[in-house]
C-alpha positions in Angstrom: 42.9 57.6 18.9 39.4 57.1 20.1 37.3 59.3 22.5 37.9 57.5 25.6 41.5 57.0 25.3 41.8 60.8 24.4 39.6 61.6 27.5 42.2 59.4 29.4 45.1 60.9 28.4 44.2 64.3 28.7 43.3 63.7 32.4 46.4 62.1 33.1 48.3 64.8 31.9 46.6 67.2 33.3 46.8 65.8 36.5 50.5 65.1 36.2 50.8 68.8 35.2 49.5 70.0 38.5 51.3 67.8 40.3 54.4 69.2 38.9 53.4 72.1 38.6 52.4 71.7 42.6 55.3 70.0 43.9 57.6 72.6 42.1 55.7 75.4 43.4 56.2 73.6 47.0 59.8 73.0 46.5 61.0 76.4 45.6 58.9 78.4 48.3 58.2 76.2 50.8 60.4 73.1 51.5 63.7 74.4 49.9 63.4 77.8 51.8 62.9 76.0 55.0 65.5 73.3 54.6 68.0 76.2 53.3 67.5 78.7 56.3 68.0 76.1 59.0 71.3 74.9 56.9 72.3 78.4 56.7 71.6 79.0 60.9 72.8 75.8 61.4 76.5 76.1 59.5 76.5 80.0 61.5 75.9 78.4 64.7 79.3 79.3 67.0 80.3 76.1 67.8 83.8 75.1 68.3 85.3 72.9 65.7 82.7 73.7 62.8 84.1 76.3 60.0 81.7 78.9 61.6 83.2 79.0 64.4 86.4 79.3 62.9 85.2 82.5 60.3 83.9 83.9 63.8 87.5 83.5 65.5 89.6 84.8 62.7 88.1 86.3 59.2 88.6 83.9 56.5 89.8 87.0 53.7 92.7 88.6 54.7 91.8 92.6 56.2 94.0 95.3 55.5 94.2 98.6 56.7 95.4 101.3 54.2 96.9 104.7 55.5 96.6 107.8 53.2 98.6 110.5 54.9 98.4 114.7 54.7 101.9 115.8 53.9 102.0 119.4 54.5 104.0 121.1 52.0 104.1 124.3 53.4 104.5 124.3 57.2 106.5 127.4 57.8 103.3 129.0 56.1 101.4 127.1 58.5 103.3 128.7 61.3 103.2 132.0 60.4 99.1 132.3 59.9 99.1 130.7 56.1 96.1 128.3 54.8 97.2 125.0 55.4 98.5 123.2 52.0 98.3 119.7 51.9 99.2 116.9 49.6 98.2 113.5 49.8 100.6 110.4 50.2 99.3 106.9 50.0 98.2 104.4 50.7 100.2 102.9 52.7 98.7 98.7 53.3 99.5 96.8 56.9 97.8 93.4 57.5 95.6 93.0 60.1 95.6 90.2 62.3 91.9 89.9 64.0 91.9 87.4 66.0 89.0 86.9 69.0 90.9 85.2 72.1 89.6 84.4 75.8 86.3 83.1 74.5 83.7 82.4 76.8 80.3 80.6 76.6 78.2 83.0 79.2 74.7 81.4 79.3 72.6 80.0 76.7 72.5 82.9 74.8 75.9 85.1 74.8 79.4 85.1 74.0 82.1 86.7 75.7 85.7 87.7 73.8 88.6 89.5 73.7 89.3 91.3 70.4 93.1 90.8 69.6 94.6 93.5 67.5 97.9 93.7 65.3 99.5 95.4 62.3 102.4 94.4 59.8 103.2 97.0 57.1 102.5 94.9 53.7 104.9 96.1 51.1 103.1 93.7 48.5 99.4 95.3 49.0 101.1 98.7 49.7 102.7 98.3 46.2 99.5 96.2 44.7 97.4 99.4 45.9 99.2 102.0 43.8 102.2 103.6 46.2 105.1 101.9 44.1 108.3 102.4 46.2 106.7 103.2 49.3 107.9 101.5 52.5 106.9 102.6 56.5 110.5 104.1 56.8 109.4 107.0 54.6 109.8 110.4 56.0 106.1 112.8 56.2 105.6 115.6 57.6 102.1 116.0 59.1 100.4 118.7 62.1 102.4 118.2 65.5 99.9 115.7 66.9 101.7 115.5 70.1 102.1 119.0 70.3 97.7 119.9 69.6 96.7 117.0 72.0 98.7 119.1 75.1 97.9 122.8 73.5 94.5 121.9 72.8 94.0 120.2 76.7 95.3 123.3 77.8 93.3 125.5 75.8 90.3 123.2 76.9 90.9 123.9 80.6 91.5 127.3 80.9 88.6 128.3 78.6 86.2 126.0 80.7 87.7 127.1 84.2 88.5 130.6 83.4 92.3 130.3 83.3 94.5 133.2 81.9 98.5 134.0 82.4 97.5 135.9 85.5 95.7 133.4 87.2 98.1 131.6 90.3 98.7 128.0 90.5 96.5 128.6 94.2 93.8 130.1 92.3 94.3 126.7 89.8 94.3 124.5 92.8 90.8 126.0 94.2 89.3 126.5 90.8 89.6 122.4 90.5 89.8 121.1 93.7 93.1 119.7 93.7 93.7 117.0 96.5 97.2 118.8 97.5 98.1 114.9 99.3 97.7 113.5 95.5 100.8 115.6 94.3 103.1 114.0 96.8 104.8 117.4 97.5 105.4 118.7 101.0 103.2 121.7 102.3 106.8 124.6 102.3 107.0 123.5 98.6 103.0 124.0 97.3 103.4 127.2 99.7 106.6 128.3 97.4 104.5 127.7 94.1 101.4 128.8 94.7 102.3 132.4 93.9 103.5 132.1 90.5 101.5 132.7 87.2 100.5 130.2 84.7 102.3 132.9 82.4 105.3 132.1 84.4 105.9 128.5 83.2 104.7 129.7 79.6 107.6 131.9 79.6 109.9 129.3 81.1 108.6 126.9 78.6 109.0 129.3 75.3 112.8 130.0 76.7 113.3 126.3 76.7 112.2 126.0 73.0 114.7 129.1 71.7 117.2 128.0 73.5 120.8 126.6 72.3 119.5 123.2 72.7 117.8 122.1 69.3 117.0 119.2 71.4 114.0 120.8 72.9 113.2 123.3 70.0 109.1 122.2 68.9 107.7 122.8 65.2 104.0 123.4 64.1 104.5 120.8 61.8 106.6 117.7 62.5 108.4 115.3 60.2 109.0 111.9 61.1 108.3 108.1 59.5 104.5 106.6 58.7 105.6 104.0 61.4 106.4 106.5 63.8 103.3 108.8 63.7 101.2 105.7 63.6 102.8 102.5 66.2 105.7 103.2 67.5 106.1 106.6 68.1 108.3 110.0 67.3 110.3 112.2 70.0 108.1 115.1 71.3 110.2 117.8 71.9 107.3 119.4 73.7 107.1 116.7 76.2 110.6 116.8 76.8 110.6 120.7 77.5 108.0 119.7 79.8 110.3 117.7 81.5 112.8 119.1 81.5 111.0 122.6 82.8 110.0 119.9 85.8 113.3 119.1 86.4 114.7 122.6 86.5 111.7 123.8 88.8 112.1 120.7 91.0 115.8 121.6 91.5 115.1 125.4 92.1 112.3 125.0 94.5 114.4 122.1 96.3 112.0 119.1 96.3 113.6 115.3 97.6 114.1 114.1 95.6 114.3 116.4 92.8 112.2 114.6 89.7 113.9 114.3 86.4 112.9 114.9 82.8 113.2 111.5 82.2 111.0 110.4 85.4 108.6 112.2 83.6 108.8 111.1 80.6 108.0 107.3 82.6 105.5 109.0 84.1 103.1 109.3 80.6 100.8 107.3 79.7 99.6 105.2 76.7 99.9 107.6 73.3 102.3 109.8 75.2 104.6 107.7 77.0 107.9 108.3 76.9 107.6 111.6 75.7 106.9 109.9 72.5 103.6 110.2 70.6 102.0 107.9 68.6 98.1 108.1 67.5 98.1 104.3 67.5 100.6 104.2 70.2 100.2 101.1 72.4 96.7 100.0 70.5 99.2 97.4 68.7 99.2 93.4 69.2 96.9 93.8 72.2 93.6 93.3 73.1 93.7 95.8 76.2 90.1 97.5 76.6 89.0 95.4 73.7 86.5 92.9 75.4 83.0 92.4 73.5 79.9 90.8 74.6 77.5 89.7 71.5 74.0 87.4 71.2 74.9 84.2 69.6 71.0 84.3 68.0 70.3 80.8 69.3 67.2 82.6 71.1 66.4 85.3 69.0 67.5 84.9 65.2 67.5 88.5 64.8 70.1 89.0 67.5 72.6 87.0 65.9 75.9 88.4 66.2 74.7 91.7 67.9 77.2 93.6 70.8 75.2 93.4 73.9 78.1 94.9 76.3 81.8 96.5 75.5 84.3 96.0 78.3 81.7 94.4 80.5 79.7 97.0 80.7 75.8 97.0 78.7 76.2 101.0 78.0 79.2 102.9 76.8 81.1 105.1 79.7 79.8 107.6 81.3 82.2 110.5 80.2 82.1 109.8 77.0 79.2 111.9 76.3 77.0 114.0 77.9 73.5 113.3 78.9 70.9 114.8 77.2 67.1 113.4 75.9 65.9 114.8 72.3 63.6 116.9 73.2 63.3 119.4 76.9 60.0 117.2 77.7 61.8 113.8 77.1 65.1 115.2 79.0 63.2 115.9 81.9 61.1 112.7 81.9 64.9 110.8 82.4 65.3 110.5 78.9 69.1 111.1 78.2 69.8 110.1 74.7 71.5 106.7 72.6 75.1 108.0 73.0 75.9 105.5 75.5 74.1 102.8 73.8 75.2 100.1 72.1 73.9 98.4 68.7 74.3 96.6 66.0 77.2 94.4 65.1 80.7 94.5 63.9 79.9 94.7 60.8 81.7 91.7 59.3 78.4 89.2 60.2 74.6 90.5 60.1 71.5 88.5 60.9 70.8 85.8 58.1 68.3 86.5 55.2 68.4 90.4 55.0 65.2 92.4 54.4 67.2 95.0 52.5 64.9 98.1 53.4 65.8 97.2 57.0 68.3 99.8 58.8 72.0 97.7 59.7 73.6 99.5 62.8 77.7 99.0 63.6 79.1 100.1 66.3 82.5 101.8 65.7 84.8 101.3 68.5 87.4 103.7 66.9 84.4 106.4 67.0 82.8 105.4 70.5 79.7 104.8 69.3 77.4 103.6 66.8 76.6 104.5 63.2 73.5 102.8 61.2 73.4 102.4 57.4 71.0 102.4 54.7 70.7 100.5 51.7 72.0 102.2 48.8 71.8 100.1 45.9 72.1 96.1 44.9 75.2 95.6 43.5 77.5 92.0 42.5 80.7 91.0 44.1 82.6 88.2 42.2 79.3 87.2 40.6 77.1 87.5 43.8 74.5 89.5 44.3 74.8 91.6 47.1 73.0 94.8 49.2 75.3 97.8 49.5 74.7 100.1 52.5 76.1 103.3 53.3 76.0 105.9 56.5 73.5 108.2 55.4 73.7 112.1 56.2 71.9 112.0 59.3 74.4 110.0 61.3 76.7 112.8 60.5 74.0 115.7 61.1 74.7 117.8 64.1 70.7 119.3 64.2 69.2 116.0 64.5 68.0 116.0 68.2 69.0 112.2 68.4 72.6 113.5 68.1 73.0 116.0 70.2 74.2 113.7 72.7 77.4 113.7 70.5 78.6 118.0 71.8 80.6 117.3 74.6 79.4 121.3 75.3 75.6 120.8 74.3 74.5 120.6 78.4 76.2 124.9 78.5 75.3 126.0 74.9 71.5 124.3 74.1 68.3 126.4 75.0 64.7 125.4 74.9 62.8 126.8 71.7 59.8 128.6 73.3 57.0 127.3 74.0 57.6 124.1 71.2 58.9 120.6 72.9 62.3 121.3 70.9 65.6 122.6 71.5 67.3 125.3 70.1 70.9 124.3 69.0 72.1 126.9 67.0 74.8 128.3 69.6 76.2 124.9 69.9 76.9 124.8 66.3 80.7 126.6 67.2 81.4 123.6 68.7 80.3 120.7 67.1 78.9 120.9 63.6 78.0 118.4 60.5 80.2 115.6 59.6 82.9 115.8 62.4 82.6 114.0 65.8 84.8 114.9 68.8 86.1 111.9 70.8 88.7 113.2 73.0 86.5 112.1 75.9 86.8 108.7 74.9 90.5 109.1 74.0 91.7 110.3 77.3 91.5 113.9 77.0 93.4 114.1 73.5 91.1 116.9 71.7 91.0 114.0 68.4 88.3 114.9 65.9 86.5 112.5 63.7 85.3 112.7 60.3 84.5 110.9 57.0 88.0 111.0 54.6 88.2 114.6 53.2 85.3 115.7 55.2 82.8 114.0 53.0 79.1 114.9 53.9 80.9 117.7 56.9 80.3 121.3 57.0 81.2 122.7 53.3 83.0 125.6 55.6 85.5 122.5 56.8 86.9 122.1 53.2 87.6 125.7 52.8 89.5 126.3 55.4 92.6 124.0 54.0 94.0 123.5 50.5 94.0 119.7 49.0 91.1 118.1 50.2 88.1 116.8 47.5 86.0 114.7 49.0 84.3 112.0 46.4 81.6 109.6 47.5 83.1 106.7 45.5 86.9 107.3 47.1 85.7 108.3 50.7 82.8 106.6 51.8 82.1 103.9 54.7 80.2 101.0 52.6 79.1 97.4 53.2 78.0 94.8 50.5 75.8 92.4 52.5 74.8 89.1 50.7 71.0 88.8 51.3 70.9 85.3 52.0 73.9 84.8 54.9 74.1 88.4 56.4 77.8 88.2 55.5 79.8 91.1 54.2 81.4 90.4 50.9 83.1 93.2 50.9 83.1 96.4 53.8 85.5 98.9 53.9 85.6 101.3 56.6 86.7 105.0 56.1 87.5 107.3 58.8 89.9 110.4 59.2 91.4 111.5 62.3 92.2 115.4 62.6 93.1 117.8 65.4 91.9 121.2 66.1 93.9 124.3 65.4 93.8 127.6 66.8 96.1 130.5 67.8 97.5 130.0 71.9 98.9 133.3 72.7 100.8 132.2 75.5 103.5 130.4 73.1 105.5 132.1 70.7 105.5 129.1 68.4 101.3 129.1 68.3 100.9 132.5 68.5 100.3 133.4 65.0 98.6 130.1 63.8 95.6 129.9 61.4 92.3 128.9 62.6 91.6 125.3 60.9 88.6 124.0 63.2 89.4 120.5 61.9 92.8 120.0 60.7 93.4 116.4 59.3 96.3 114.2 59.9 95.6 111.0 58.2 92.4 109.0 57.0 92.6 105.4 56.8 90.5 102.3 54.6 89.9 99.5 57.1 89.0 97.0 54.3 88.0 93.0 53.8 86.8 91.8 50.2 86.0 88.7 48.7 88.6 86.4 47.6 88.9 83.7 45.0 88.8 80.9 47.7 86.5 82.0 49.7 84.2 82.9 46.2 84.5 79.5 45.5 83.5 77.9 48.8 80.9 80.3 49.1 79.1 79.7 45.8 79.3 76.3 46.5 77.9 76.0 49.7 75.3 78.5 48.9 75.1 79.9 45.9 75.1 76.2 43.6 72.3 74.6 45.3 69.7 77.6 45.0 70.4 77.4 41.9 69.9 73.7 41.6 66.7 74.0 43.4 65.7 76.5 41.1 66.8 75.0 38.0 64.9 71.5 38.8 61.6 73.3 40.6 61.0 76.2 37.4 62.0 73.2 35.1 61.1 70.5 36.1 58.1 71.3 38.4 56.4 74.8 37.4 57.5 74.6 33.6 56.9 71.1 32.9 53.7 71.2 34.6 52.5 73.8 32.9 53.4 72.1 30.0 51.7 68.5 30.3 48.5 70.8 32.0 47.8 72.6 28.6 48.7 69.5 26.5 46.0 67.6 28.1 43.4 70.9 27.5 44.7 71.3 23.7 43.6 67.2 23.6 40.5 67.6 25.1 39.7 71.0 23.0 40.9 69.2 19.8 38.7 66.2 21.0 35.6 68.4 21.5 36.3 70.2 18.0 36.3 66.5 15.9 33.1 65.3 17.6 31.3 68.7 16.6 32.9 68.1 12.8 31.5 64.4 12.5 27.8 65.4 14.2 
């Protein structure tokens, strides 16, 4: 081959190699990003009849929620001042059915929904889980949850409005400024009651219980079925000793028309009604007080999917939590804390194309409120690559001035810190400490405690104080694998135990000689959705194939064999170079 035709060749392939090597660079970071992310917004958008909206209406993988119940094995113990022994049963799968109904197109920018609820035991993922032979007939036996919610509401008033077994129901009616009219009952009859003690009815109430009638007679610790502690409800003997105390005094004081135990009974609402309790009571097939808000994105990316009101409201309820602003400075500037905000999203969808480092808030209607999570590692689900985020220690972390908001007491028990721009929280700490979150507020005065499953990053004191509970990360912790590219979850699971506090009330014999267990739990339960074989295939397909297409053909194709033709053409011009120096 002559000079010149060694000079031509080597330019052209040296050109062709940066033109490869160009239009593969521009292919795999500029045009196939750009075509990819407005596919990817574009196949989220909300739009009815496309198979986003459809994954936005109803999940795509099935969601189960898996109940691990504390059977306590000694409740006699319990009764008698013994450390609570507890054995965990479980788990126990039902099927959720998530359905969003009532949708509503508000503007250009929001989306308003009703978020329908309901719950089948699943005997096949109950079984597939590990609890061979368990059905939701099975007997448990489990704290009295019916008879804490009422002991612990009265233990709540009379502590807060200076209540004892001497104090008159007339002192009670000016002590809370009862609107007499409200009770219905005629001015002879409040005149008649007014004298008596609020040891009185105690006394009428613990002669009820050891009476003849086994009907009425309450335990510390009740046994019943998983269905009926968690949907449909068990007897409360305690309610109907209430009623039937009504009844009795309605008839002794002569009130028309006298009211009966089972009027009562009808008279009780949601978790009680009936005189039957139930911590999911009424919360299944329904979407009562379940109506979301959320930013579509179509204005802001960022937003997409984000709650922007609960209920109709833009800020949570009012007495849910107190007001309070992180520091005394901020407080008094009209500052009053996040409690009653709302962010994030439900946890199932995030904002595409995830900067991993970036905080991902939830908001956790079962906790009234919401959590944020960090990322925690990058780990694969079904061969995708995916971020993994967990609740870090500081949303449980009772001294962090952004949660004080959370003590339903912290207005009474907070001080300023001297002459610093911080509060003093240390007294408050008897009321609300690490890892537990009281919610009663937000549960209609039922004193329910939250916390992570076997009080996982709680107050060590909390595990102590019962026998059976080891919390482990791995088992117990509230995760989220977000794939980086969509912002969907592959996999979440949401953990979260409910538990009730437990302290002696010296007004009844049958809690007079309890143990004090500031946080004793009930159940904890796995609200779970994971990646499928369908939906791994459609996924990979739609996303997962072409980047690796594009990929394949730009670093191939473009970069590679660029790079390629670009030093063949310089080894042919070197090699030129080195033959005319030889022959000179």
């Amino acid at each position: 081959m002559g000079p010149l035709c060694r000079t031509l060749t080597s330019t052209a392939l040296i050109s062709l190699g940066v033109l490869f090597f160009t239009l593969g660079f521009v292919v795999k970071f500029s045009l196939f990003p750009a075509l990819l992310e407005a596919q990817v917004y574009e196949n989220l958008k909300i739009k009815n009849g496309t198979e986003g909206y459809d994954a936005f209406v109803e999940p795509p993988v099935p969601v189960f929620m898996k109940f691990r119940f504390f059977n306590v094995t000694n409740p006699e113990g319990v009764k008698n001042g013994d450390k609570p022994e507890l054995n965990e049963i479980g788990p126990y799968a039902y099927k959720e059915v998530r359905r969003k109904e009532n949708i509503l197109e508000l503007d250009n920018d929001k989306i308003q929904f009703g978020q329908y609820m309901e719950y089948h035991f699943d005997l096949e993922e109950t079984e597939a889980s590990g609890c061979n032979g368990c059905n939701d007939m099975d007997k448990i036996t489990v704290l009295n949850g019916a008879l804490f919610a009422v002991t612990g509401l009265l233990q709540q008033y009379m502590e807060k409005y200076d209540i004892d077994g001497e104090t008159t129901i007339g002192e009670i009616i000016e002590k809370l400024n009862i609107d007499l009219d409200s009770l219905g009952l005629d001015e002879d009859t409040i005149n008649m009651v007014k004298p008596f003690s609020v040891g009185f009815f105690f006394i009428a109430l613990d002669g009820i219980f050891n009476g003849n009638d086994l009907s009425y007679k309450e335990e510390v610790c009740v046994t019943t079925t998983v269905d009926g502690l968690l949907y449909s409800g068990y007897p409360s003997k305690l309610l109907h000793a209430i009623g039937h105390l009504v009844e009795l005094l309605s008839l002794q004081f002569g009130i028309e028309p006298a009211l009966t135990e089972q009027q009562v009974c009808e008279m009780l609402p949601g978790q009680v009604s009936d005189c039957e309790f139930g911590i999911f009571k009424g919360q299944n097939a329904t979407k009562e007080k379940s109506y979301y808000t959320i930013n579509n994105g179509r204005n802001v990316k960022g937003k997409f999917n984000s709650y922007e009101a609960f209920n109709g409201k833009s800020t949570l309820p009012e007495e849910w939590w107190p007001r309070i602003g992180p520091t005394p400075s901020a407080n008094e500037s009209g500052l009053s804390g996040v409690c009653h905000d709302i962010y994030g999203t439900d946890g199932a969808q995030f904002p595409p194309f995830v900067d991993k480092e970036e905080r991902k808030w939830v908001f956790v209607s079962q906790l009234c409120r919401s959590i944020w999570l960090d990322f925690n590692q990058t780990v694969e689900v079904r061969g995708i690559e995916a971020y993994r985020y967990r609740p870090p220690f500081s949303v449980y972390d009772m001294r962090r001035p952004d949660n004080y908001c959370y003590c339903p007491e912290i207005n009474e028990c907070i001080t300023k810190n001297g002459t610093n721009d911080e509060w003093n929280p240390d007294d408050c700490y008897q009321y609300c400490r690490d890892g537990f979150l009281r919610v009663g507020n937000c549960y209609g005065g039922i004193p329910i405690i939250m916390t992570a499953p076997h009080f996982l990053k709680a107050d060590p004191d909390l595990v102590n104080q019962v026998i059976g509970v080891s919390p482990d990360i791995e088992k117990h912790d509230t995760y989220l694998d977000i794939e980086p590219i969509t912002g969907v979850a592959l996999s979440a699971h949401k953990r979260i135990q409910i538990n009730f506090p437990v302290k002696k009330f010296e007004y009844l014999g049958l809690t007079r000689n309890l143990p004090t267990v500031d946080v004793f739990p009930v159940l904890w339960a796995d609200e779970g959705a994971d990646l499928d074989e369908k939906n791994e295939k459609k996924f990979k397909d739609a996303v997962i194939k072409p980047s690796s297409i594009v990929n394949g053909l730009s670093i191939g194709l473009g970069i590679v064999f660029g790079a390629i033709l670009f030093i063949i053409g310089v080894f042919i011009i070197a090699r030129s170079g080195s033959n005319q120096k030889d022959f000179h």
